[in-house]
Structure formats: structure tokens, C-alpha cells
C-alpha positions as semicolon CSV with decimal commas, in nm:
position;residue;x (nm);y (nm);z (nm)
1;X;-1,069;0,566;-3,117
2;X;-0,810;0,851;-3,105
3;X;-0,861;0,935;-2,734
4;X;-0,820;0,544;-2,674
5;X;-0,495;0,581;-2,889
6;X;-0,395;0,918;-2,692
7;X;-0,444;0,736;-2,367
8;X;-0,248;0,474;-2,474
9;X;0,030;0,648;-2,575
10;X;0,011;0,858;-2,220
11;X;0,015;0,508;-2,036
12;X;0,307;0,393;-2,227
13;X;0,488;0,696;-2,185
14;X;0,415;0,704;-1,804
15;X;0,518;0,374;-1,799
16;X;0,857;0,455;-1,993
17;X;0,938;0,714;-1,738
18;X;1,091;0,548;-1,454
19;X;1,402;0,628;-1,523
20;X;1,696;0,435;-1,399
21;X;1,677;0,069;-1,252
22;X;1,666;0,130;-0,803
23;X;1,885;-0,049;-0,644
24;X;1,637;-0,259;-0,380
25;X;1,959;-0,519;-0,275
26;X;1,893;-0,361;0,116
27;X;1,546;-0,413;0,032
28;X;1,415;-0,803;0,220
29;X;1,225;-1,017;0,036
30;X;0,866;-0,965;0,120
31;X;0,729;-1,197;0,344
32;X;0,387;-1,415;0,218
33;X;0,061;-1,330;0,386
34;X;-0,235;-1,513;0,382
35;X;-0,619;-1,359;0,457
36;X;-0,597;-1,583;0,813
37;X;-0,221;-1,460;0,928
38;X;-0,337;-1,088;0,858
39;X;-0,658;-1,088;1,044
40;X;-0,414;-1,221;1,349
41;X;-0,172;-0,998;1,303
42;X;-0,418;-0,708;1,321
43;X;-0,626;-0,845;1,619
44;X;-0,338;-0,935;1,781
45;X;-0,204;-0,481;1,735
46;X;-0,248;-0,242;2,023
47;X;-0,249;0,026;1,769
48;X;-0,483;0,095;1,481
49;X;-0,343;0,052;1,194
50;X;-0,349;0,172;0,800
51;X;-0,284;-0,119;0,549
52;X;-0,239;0,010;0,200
53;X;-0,279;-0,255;-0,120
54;X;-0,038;-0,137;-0,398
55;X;0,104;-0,306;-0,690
56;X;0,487;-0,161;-0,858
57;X;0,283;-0,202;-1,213
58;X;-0,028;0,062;-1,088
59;X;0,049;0,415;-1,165
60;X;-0,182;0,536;-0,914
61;X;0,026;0,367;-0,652
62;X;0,283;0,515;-0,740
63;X;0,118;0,858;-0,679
64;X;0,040;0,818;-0,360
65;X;0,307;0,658;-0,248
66;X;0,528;0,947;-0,123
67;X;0,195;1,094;0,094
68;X;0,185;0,758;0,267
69;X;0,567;0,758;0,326
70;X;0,558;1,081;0,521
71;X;0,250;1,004;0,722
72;X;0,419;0,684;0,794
73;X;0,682;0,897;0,985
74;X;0,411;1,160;1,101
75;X;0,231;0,922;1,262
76;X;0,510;0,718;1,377
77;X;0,425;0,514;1,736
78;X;0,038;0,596;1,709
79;X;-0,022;0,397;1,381
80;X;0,137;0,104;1,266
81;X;0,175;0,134;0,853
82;X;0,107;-0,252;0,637
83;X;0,203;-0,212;0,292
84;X;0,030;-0,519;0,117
85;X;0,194;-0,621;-0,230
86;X;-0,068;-0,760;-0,461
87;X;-0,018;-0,957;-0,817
88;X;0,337;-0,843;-0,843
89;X;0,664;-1,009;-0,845
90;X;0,945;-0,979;-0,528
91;X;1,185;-0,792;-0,718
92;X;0,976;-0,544;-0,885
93;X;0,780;-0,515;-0,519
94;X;1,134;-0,444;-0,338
95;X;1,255;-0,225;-0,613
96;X;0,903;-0,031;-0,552
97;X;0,969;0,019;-0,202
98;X;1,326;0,146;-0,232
99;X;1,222;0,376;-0,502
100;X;0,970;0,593;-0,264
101;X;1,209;0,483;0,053
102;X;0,936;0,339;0,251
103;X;1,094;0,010;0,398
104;X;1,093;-0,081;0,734
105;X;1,351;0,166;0,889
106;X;1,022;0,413;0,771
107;X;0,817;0,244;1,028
108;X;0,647;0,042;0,744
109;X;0,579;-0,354;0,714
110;X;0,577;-0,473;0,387
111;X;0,368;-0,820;0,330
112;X;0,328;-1,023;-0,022
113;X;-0,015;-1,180;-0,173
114;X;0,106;-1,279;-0,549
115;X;-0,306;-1,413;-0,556
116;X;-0,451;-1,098;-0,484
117;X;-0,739;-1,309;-0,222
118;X;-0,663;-1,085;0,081
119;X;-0,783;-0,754;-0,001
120;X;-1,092;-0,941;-0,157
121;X;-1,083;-1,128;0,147
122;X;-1,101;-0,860;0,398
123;X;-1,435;-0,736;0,223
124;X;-1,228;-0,485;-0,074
125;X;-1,178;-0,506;-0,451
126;X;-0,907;-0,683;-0,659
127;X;-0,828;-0,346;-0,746
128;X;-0,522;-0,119;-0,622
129;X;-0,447;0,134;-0,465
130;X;-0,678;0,048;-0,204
131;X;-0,649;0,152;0,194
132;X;-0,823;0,004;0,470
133;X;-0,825;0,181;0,841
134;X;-0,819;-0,048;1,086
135;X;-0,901;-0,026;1,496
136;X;-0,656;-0,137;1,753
137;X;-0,882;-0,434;1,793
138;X;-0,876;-0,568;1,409
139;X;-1,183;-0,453;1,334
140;X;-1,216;-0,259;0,964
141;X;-1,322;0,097;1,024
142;X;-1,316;0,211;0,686
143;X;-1,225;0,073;0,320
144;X;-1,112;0,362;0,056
145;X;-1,102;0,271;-0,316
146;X;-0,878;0,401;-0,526
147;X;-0,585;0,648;-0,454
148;X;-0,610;0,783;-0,136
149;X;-0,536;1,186;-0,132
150;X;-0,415;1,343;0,167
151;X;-0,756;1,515;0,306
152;X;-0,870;1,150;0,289
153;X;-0,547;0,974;0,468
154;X;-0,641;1,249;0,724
155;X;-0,962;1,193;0,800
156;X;-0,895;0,801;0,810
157;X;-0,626;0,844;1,030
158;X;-0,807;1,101;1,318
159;X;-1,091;0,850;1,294
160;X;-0,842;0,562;1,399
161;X;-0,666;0,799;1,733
162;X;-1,038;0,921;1,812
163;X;-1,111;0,529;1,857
């Protein structure tokens, strides 16, 4: 019971911590996706691409946000970058996204699934983070669960330009 009420208290600290409100007025609403209009849009790509599900409530999201931000612009014309918002609402979702400065002047496309069904959809969890690798012909390479670290992005991402 007291390392459940130590982790709590961690989590609600965390959680306390994000300082002042981000101004995400530049910020476009988020357009809805559904399973059907992804799996186009990622046929339809002549580049692989790495779609990353994230929520503004998940901590671990929030971790590995700033790695995917600069491989966004490392990778910038070889990879095309999907951030999918899951469960979440559009404000907290575009504050997100101008907090870590990942919008689409980054090279990232942000797309909104309030549900949660794509991710589960495309054969992943309900959970976030999760990242899935995909060929320039739609097809899934690879699903990661969980945050992603950078040896892992890495790997992913050489596996997608070796393709």
C-alpha cells in the first residue's frame, strides 16, 4: 500500500508539473481520421512512413516526444511523420503539439481518433505511446509498444529506407 501511495503521489506530481498553460492558437484543429481514410492515406504514400499514437494525458508520450520531433526533421523528405491523437480532447491535443513544437511546419501531420478504434484497428493496442513503421506501399513493417527510445526509432527507421 505505501508504494501504491508513493506512486501516486509521483503521478500527481508529474502531472502538476507542466508548468504554464502553451499557447496552441497557431496550432489547427486536428483533423478526424477514421481506420479506412488512414489505410488510404498510407497506401496511397511514396514514402514509408512512422505514425506515432500519443495522448496529451500519457506521461510517456510526453517523453518521447522531443526524440520524435528531431527525427521528424532528421529524416525530413525520406519519411513522412503521422502523429495520431487518441482519447483526448482538440485543445489539450493542439496545446500538446505546440508544447514539444512538432506541428506541421516540423514536417509532421497531426490526425484525431477521440474512439481510440484505429490503432486497434491497424492490428495495435488501445494503449499509448505506440509507433507503427510503415512501407511506402501501406503495408505495417513493424508495431512497437510502449515508448519508443531512440536505438529503437533507429532501427525502425533504417528498416523503412532499406525497403
Amino acid at each position: 500500500m505505501r508504494r501504491f501511495l508513493v506512486l501516486l503521489a509521483f503521478v500527481l506530481t508529474v502531472a502538476g508539473c507542466s508548468g504554464e498553460a502553451v499557447d496552441f492558437s497557431a496550432v489547427p484543429e486536428l483533423p478526424t481520421v477514421t481506420t479506412a481514410e488512414l489505410t488510404a492515406q498510407l497506401a496511397a504514400s511514396s514514402r514509408p512512413t512512422v505514425v506515432n499514437v500519443w495522448a496529451s494525458w500519457c506521461v510517456p508520450c510526453r517523453s518521447e516526444a522531443p526524440l520524435l520531433a528531431a527525427a521528424s526533421e532528421a529524416f525530413a523528405g525520406d519519411i513522412i511523420f503521422i502523429g495520431l491523437n487518441v482519447r483526448d480532447s482538440q485543445d489539450d491535443a493542439r496545446a500538446f503539439i505546440a508544447e514539444f513544437d512538432f506541428g506541421a511546419d516540423k514536417g509532421w501531420e497531426h490526425l484525431f481518433d477521440s474512439s481510440g478504434t484505429v490503432p486497434v484497428d491497424l492490428g495495435g493496442n488501445r494503449g499509448v505511446p505506440l509507433t507503427f513503421f510503415v512501407a511506402a506501399d501501406g503495408q505495417i513493417v513493424t508495431i512497437h509498444r510502449g515508448v519508443i527510445d531512440e536505438r529503437t526509432l533507429a532501427l525502425g527507421i533504417d528498416e523503412l529506407l532499406r525497403r
